[in-house]
Structure formats: structure tokens, C-alpha cells
C-alpha positions as CSV (number, residue, x, y, z in Angstrom):
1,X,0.0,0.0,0.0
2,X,1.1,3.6,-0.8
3,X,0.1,7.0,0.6
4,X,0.5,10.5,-0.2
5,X,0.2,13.6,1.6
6,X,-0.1,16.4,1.3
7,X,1.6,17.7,4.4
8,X,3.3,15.3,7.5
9,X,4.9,15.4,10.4
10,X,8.3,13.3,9.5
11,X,12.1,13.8,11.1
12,X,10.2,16.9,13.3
13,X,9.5,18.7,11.0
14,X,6.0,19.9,9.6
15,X,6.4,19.1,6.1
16,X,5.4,17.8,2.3
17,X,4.5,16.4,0.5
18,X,5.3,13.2,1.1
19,X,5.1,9.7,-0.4
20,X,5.6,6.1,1.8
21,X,5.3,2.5,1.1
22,X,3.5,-0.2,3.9
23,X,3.8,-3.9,3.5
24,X,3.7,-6.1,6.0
25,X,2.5,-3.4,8.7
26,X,5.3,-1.8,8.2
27,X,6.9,1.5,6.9
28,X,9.3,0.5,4.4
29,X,10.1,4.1,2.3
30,X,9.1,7.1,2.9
31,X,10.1,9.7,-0.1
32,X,9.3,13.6,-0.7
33,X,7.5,13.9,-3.4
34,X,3.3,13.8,-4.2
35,X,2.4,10.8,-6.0
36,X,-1.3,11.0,-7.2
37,X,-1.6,7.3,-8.1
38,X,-1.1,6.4,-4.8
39,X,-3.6,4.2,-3.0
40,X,-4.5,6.6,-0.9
41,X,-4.1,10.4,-1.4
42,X,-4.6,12.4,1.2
43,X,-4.8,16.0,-0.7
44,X,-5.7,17.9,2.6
45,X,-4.6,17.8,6.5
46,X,-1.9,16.4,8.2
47,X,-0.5,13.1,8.4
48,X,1.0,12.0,11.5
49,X,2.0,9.1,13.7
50,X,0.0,7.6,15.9
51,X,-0.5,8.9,19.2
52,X,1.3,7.2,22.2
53,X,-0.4,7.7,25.6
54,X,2.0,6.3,28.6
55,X,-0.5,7.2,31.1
56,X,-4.8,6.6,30.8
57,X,-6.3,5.1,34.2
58,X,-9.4,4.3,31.6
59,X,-11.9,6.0,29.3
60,X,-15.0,5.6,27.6
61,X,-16.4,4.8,31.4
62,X,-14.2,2.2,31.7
63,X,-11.9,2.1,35.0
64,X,-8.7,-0.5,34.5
65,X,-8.5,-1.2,37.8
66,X,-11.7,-2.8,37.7
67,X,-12.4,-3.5,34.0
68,X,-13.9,-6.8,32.5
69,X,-13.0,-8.4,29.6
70,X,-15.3,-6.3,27.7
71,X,-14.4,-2.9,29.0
72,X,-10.8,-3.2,28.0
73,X,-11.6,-4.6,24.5
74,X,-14.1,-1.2,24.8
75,X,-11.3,1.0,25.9
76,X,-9.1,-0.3,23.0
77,X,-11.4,-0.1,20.3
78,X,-12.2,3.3,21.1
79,X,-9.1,4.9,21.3
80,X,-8.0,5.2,17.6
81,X,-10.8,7.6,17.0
82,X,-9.4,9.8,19.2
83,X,-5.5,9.3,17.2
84,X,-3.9,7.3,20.1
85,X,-3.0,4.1,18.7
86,X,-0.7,2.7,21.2
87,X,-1.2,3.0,25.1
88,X,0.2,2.2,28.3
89,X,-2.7,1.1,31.1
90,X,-2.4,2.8,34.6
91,X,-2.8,1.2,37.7
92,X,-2.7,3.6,40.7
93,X,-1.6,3.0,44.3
94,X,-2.9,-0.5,45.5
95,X,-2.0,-3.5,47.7
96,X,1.2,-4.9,46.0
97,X,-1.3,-8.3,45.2
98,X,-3.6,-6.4,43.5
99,X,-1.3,-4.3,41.3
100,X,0.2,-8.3,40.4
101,X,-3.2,-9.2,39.4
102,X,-3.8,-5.9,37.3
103,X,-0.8,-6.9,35.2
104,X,-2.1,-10.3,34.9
105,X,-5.0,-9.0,33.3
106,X,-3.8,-6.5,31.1
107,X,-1.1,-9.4,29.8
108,X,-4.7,-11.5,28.7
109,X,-6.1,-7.8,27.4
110,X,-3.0,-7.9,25.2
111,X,-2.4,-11.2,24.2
112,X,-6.9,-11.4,23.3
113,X,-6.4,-7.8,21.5
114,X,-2.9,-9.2,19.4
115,X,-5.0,-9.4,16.2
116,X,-7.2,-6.1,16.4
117,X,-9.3,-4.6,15.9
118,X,-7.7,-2.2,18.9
119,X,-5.3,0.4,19.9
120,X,-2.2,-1.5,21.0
121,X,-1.5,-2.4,24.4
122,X,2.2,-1.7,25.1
123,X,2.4,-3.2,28.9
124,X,1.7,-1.1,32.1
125,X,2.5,2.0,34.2
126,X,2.2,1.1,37.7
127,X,1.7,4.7,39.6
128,X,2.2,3.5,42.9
129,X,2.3,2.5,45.5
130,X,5.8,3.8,46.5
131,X,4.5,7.0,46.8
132,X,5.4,10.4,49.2
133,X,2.8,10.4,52.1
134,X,2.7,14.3,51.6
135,X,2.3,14.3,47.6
136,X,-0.1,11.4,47.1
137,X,-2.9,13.4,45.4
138,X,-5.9,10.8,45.5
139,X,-3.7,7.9,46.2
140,X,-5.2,6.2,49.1
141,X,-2.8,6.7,51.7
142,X,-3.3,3.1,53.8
143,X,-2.3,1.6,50.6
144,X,1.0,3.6,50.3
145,X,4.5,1.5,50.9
146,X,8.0,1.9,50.3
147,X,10.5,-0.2,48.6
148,X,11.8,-2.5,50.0
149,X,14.2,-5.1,48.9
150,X,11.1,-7.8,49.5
151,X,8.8,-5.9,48.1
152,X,10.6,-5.4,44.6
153,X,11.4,-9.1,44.2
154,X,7.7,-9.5,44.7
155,X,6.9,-7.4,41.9
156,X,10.1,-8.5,39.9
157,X,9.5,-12.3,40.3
158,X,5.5,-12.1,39.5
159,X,5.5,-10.9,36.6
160,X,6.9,-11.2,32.7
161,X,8.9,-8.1,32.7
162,X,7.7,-7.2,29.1
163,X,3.8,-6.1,30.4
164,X,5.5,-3.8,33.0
165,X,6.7,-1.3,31.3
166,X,7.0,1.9,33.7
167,X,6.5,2.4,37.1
168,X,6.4,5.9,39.7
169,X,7.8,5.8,42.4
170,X,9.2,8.8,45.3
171,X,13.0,8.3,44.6
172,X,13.3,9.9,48.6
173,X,11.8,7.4,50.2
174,X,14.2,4.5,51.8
175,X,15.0,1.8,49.4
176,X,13.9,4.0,46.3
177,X,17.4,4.4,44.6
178,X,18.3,0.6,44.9
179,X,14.8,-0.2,43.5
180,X,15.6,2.2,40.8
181,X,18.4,0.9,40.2
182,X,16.9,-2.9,40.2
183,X,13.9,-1.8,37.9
184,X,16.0,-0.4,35.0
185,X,18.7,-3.1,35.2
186,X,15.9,-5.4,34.5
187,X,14.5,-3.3,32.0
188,X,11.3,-1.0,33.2
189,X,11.5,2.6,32.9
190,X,11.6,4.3,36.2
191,X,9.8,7.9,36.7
192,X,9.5,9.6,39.4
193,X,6.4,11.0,40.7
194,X,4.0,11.8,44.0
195,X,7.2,12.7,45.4
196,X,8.2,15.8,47.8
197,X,12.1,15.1,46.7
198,X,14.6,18.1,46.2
199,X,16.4,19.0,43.3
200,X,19.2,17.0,44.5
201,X,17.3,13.7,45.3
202,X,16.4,14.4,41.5
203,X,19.3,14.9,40.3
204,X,20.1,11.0,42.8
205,X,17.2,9.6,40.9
206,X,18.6,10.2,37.2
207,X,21.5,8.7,38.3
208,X,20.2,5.7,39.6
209,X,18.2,5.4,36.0
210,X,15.1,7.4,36.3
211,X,14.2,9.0,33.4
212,X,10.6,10.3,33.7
213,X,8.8,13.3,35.8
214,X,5.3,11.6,36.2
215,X,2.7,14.8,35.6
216,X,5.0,17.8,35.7
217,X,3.9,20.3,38.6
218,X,1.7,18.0,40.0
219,X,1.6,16.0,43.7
220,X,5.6,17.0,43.3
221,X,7.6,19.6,45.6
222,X,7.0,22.6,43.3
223,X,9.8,25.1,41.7
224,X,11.4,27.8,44.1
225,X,13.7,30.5,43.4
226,X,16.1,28.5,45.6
227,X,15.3,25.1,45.6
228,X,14.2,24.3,42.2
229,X,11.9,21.4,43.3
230,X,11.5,18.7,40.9
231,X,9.9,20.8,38.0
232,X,13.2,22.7,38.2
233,X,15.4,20.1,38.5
234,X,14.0,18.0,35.8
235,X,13.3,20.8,33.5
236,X,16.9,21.8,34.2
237,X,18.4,18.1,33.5
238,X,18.4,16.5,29.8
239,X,18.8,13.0,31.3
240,X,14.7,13.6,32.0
241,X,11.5,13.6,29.7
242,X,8.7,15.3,31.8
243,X,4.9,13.8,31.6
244,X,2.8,17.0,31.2
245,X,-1.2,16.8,31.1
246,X,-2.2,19.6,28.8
247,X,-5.8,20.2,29.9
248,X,-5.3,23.6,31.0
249,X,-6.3,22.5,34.2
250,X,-3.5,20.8,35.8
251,X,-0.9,23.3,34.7
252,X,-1.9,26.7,33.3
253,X,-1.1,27.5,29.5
254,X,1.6,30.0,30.6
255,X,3.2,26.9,32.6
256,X,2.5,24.2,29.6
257,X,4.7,27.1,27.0
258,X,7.1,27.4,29.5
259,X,7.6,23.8,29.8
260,X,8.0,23.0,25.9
261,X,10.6,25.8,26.1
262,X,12.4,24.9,28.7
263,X,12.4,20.8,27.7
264,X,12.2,21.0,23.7
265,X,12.3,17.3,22.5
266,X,11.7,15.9,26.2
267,X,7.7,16.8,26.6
268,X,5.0,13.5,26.6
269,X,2.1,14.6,26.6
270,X,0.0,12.4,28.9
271,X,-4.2,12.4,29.4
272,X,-3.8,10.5,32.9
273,X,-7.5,10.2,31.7
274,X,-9.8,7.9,33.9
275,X,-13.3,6.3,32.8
276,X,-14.4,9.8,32.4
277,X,-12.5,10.8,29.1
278,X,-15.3,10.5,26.6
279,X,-18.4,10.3,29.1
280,X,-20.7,13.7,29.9
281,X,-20.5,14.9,33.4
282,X,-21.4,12.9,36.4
283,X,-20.0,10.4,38.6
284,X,-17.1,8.0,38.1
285,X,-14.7,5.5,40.2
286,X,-11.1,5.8,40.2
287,X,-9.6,2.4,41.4
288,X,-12.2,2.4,43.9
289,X,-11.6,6.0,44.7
290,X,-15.3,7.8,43.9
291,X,-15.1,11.1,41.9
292,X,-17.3,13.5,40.7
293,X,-17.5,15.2,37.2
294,X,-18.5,18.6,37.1
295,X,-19.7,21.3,33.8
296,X,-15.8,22.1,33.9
297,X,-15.0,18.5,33.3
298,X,-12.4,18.1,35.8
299,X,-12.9,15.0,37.8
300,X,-12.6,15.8,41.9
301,X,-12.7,13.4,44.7
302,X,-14.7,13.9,47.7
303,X,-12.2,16.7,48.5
304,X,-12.5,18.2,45.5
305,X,-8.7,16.6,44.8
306,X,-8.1,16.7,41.1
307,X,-8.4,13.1,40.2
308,X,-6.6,12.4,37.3
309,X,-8.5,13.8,34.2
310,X,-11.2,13.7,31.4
311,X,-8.8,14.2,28.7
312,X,-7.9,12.5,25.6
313,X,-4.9,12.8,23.7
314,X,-5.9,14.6,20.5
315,X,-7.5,17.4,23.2
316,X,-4.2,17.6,24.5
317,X,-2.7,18.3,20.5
318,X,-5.2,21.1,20.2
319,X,-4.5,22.5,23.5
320,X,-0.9,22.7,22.8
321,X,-1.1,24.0,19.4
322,X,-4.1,26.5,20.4
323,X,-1.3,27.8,22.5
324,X,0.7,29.0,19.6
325,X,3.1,25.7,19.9
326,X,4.7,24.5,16.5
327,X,2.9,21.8,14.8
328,X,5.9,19.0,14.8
329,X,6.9,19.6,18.3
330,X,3.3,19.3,19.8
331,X,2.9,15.8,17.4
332,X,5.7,14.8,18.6
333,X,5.3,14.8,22.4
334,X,2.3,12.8,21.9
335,X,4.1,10.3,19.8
336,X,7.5,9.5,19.3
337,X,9.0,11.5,22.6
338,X,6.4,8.6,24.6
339,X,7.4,5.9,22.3
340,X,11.1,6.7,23.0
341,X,10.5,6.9,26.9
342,X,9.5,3.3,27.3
343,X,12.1,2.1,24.4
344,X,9.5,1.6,21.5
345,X,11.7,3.4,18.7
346,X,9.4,1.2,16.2
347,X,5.9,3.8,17.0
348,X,5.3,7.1,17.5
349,X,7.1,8.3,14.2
350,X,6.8,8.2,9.8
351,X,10.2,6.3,9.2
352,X,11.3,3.4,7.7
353,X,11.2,0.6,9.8
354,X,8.1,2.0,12.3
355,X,4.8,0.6,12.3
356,X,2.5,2.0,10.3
357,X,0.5,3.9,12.8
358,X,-0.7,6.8,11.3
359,X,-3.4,9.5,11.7
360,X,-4.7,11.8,9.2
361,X,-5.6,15.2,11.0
362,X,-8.7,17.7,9.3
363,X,-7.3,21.3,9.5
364,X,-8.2,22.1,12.8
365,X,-6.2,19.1,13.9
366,X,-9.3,16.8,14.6
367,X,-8.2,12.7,13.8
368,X,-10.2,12.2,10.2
369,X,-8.3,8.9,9.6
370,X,-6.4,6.3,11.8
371,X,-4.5,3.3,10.8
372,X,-3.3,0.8,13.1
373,X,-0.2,-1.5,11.8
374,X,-1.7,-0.5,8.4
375,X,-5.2,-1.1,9.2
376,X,-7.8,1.7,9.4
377,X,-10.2,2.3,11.7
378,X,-13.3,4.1,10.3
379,X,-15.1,6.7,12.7
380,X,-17.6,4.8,14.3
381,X,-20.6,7.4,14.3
382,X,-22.0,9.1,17.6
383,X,-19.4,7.0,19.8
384,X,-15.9,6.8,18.5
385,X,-15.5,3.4,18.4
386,X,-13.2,1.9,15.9
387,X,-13.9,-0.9,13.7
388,X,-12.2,-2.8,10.8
């Protein structure tokens, strides 16, 4: 199969046209030029990767943490209406057996999904529960923990190390460096996050192997003139990418500019989106936790605690590039900068040698179009559900 476009996002850079070959699920040339015999010519828009999300709780009022076999096929089939065509299940803060038995189920999520039709699983973000006390957001606090030595060869030893494929933890808390340490060396991505760590327990943290800032600003020691924080730390230090939920609501728009400025290549832009992404105003369960929608669509515990959010990814893009942000850079945090963080170099970009997960954007940067390994998904009227 051939494409042309138009205009694409390729090598970050907004550009066109452009010209690529699939077979096999797979980009295999990419060339500049317009080729009108193509199979598919897309003479308007923008063609992009697919979107990457590293951190969605659930959508489409569908909790993971509690999901049937049906909800996550729901969740998955739903996604690539919205552009994200690869994503990374959250579990939050839980008993350490439960959080084992969440990865169970997402590895039969994956393993049902392999064939499609369904936005790709890439394994799981565990967000806890080695978590600060005094940044833990909605995280139940009886459920917090630290890392211990035991408790990481739990983890370690119950699972295939391929469906865990990031985990938060507080890099102050005792034990947190040597499970740092441990979790990279065996090959998951560490990030730090719900943490009240200074910039130089940071600065310890990258040097252990952590390489993400879970949700930049948020449940995190904030950024002072004199002790940067984490923000300042990690904005400050190239060994870090920096999660950043871009609903204008976790972090202002002066804050999300400032952020793409200070980090250039190092953004990922995140949803941390929970059953109520997708779903009108109302009431909704995070991992147990009950939260409340309101007309603003921010989801609020009892507390009125921000409780992760009812964003979806291609949201996010327009958020970003509402804010005046170029095209490619925007694109790219949602794609190959989250592909990259968890060490999938084969998504999240048009190359030679990626998967062919596309999207084809309208004008005003709304998914017309998404392909997954090659396969579209038609717009599934009056609910975004993908189908073959």
C-alpha cells in the first residue's frame, strides 16, 4: 500500500508532500514527493504518527482497575478515533497483590487484542504505590509502601517483565534508589512522581536510572527560586523527559509554553484520563476511589482533589497548538518522545522501519483517519469506536 500527503509530520519537521510504502504493517520508504496514483491520497490535512499515551487510568467509562473483559476490549477499540493508537494502562496506588493481578489482566487484554481490531497495548504503568505520604494526590494513603528489597522481588519475580513497562515511584523514600536501580537493570522505565524530593534527590534519581517526571507540577515539591523542586530540577536536566497533562487545568497555559521551552524534544504529553474521558458529566470511580465530574470536566474526589483527568490525547494536540506551539513539536510529544520513553523506537514516528500507525488530522487538527499497523479504523458514528 502507498500514501500520499499532502503535508506530515516526519524527522520533526512539519512538512510535504510526502510519499511512503507499507507492506507487512510496516513503513518501508518514505520519499518527498506527491504521487497522485497512490492508494491513498490524502490531498488535505496532516499526516501524522499515531498517538502514544504512557499514562490513561481508563476511558469511555471504563476504570482499568476494575475493567472486565469487555471494558478493556471497549477501551481499545475506542481509542483510535481519538489518534492514540498505542497505550500504556495505569494502575494507581494499590495492595502490591492487586497491582500483580492488574498486570495479569492486562497481559490477557494484550495477548486477546494481538490481532485487532484495537489500539495496542504496550504493557503497564504502575503509579504507585511507592508514593510520598505528603504528595499522594488521591492515592489512598493506607495503601502507600516503600520499597523495600522484598517488596521489589515481589513485583520482579510475578511478573513477565515485558507487560511492566513503567513504574512511579518517590526516589526519597528509603530503598527508592536501589529499587531504581533494580527496575532499569531489569529493564522497566523508572519515573519519578508523587514525590516531595529536592532537586538534589532528582538529580540522585537520574542517576540511579530514572528517566521520567510523572505529571510535571503536580503532587511533586513545586519550583522555588532557591530550591528548584523537581519541575526545576527536571526541566533543568536533559537525562529527563517530563509527563505533562495539557488540559489547561492541571498546569496553566503559561506553565504548559514554558515547559515545551524549557524541555524542547523531552515533553510526553499524557491524558492521565480515567473512565471519564469520553463520558458527559457525572459520577465516576477511580480504582475504587469515587469522583465527581463537574460542567468544567475536571474529575474531583470527595475533597474536591483533582483526580486524574477527562482528557484524551488529541485534546491535548489542540490544547498545545491552540497555545501558539509548532505543529511538529506538539505531534511529537504525543508520539514519538512517549514511544522513545519506554524504548518503543518502532511507534510514535513516519520512518522506515516503524509501524504503520498513522493519523490523518482535518485542518483544525481533529483525527479524520487512523491506521493501526496499516489497518484503518473508520469513525464509528456518535461513539468513537473503531472498527475494521
Amino acid at each position: 500500500m502507498r500514501i500520499s500527503a499532502r503535508r506530515a509530520v516526519v524527522d520533526g519537521e512539519l512538512t510535504g508532500p510526502v510519499t511512503m510504502t507499507v507492506d507487512d504493517r510496516i513503513i518501508t520508504t518514505v520519499e518527498p514527493y506527491a504521487d497522485p496514483e497512490a492508494d491513498i491520497v490524502l490531498d488535505e490535512g496532516v499526516l501524522t504518527a499515531g498517538l502514544v499515551d504512557i499514562q490513561i487510568n481508563g476511558a469511555f467509562g471504563v476504570d482499568f482497575a476494575a475493567a472486565d473483559e469487555a471494558g478493556w476490549d471497549r477501551v481499545a477499540a475506542a481509542l483510535p478515533a481519538t489518534g492514540v493508537t498505542s497505550f500504556q494502562p495505569t494502575l494507581i496506588t494499590a495492595p502490591l497483590d492487586r497491582l500483580i493481578a492488574g498486570l495479569d489482566t492486562a497481559t490477557e487484554a494484550r495477548d486477546r487484542q494481538e490481532d485487532g481490531p484495537y489500539a495496542r497495548i504496550l504493557g503497564v504503568h504502575l503509579e504507585g504505590p511507592w508514593l510520598s505520604p505528603l504528595k499522594n494526590g488521591v492515592h489512598e494513603a493506607r495503601f502507600l509502601a516503600q520499597p523495600t528489597a522484598e517488596a521489589v522481588d515481589r513485583l520482579l519475580g510475578a511478573v513477565g517483565f515485558d507487560i511492566l513497562t513503567l513504574l512511579t515511584l518517590a526516589p526519597e523514600l528509603p530503598g527508592a534508589l536501589e529499587a531504581t536501580r533494580r527496575l532499569t537493570a531489569a529493564g522497566v522505565p523508572v519515573s519519578i512522581g508523587h514525590t516531595d524530593a529536592t532537586a538534589v534527590q532528582v538529580g540522585a534519581a537520574a542517576d540511579a536510572g530514572a528517566t521520567l517526571v510523572t505529571h510535571i507540577f503536580n503532587a511533586q515539591r513545586g519550583l522555588a527560586h532557591r530550591e528548584p523542586g523537581v519541575p526545576g530540577a527536571a526541566l533543568a536536566d536533559s537525562r529527563y523527559r517530563v509527563g505533562l497533562i495539557a488540559d489547561l487545568h492541571h498546569v496553566a497555559a503559561e506553565i504548559c509554553t514554558l515547559i515545551f521551552r524549557a524541555a524542547p524534544g523531552r515533553v510526553v504529553l499524557v491524558t492521565d484520563a480515567i473512565a471519564a474521558a469520553g463520558m458527559p458529566p457525572g459520577g465516576y470511580v477511580l480504582s475504587g476511589i469515587p469522583v465527581t465530574v463537574g460542567e468544567d470536566g475536571v474529575p474531583r474526589n470527595i475533597d474536591g482533589t483533582i483526580a486524574g483527568s477527562a482528557l484524551t490525547l488529541d485534546q491535548a494536540v489542540r490544547n498545545m497548538i491552540g497555545l501558539g506551539l509548532p505543529v511538529a513539536a506538539v505531534i511529537e510529544a504525543a508520539s514519538l518522545v512517549p514511544a522513545d520513553a519506554i524504548g518503543r523506537t518502532d511507534l510514535g514516528r513516519i520512518a522506515p522501519g516503524a509501524r504503520a500507525d498513522l493519523v490523518h488530522w482535518t485542518e483544525d487538527f481533529h483525527p479524520a483517519r487512523t491506521w493501526v499497523d496499516g489497518r484503518e479504523f473508520p469513525a464509528f458514528v456518535g461513539t468513537g469506536v473503531g472498527r475494521v
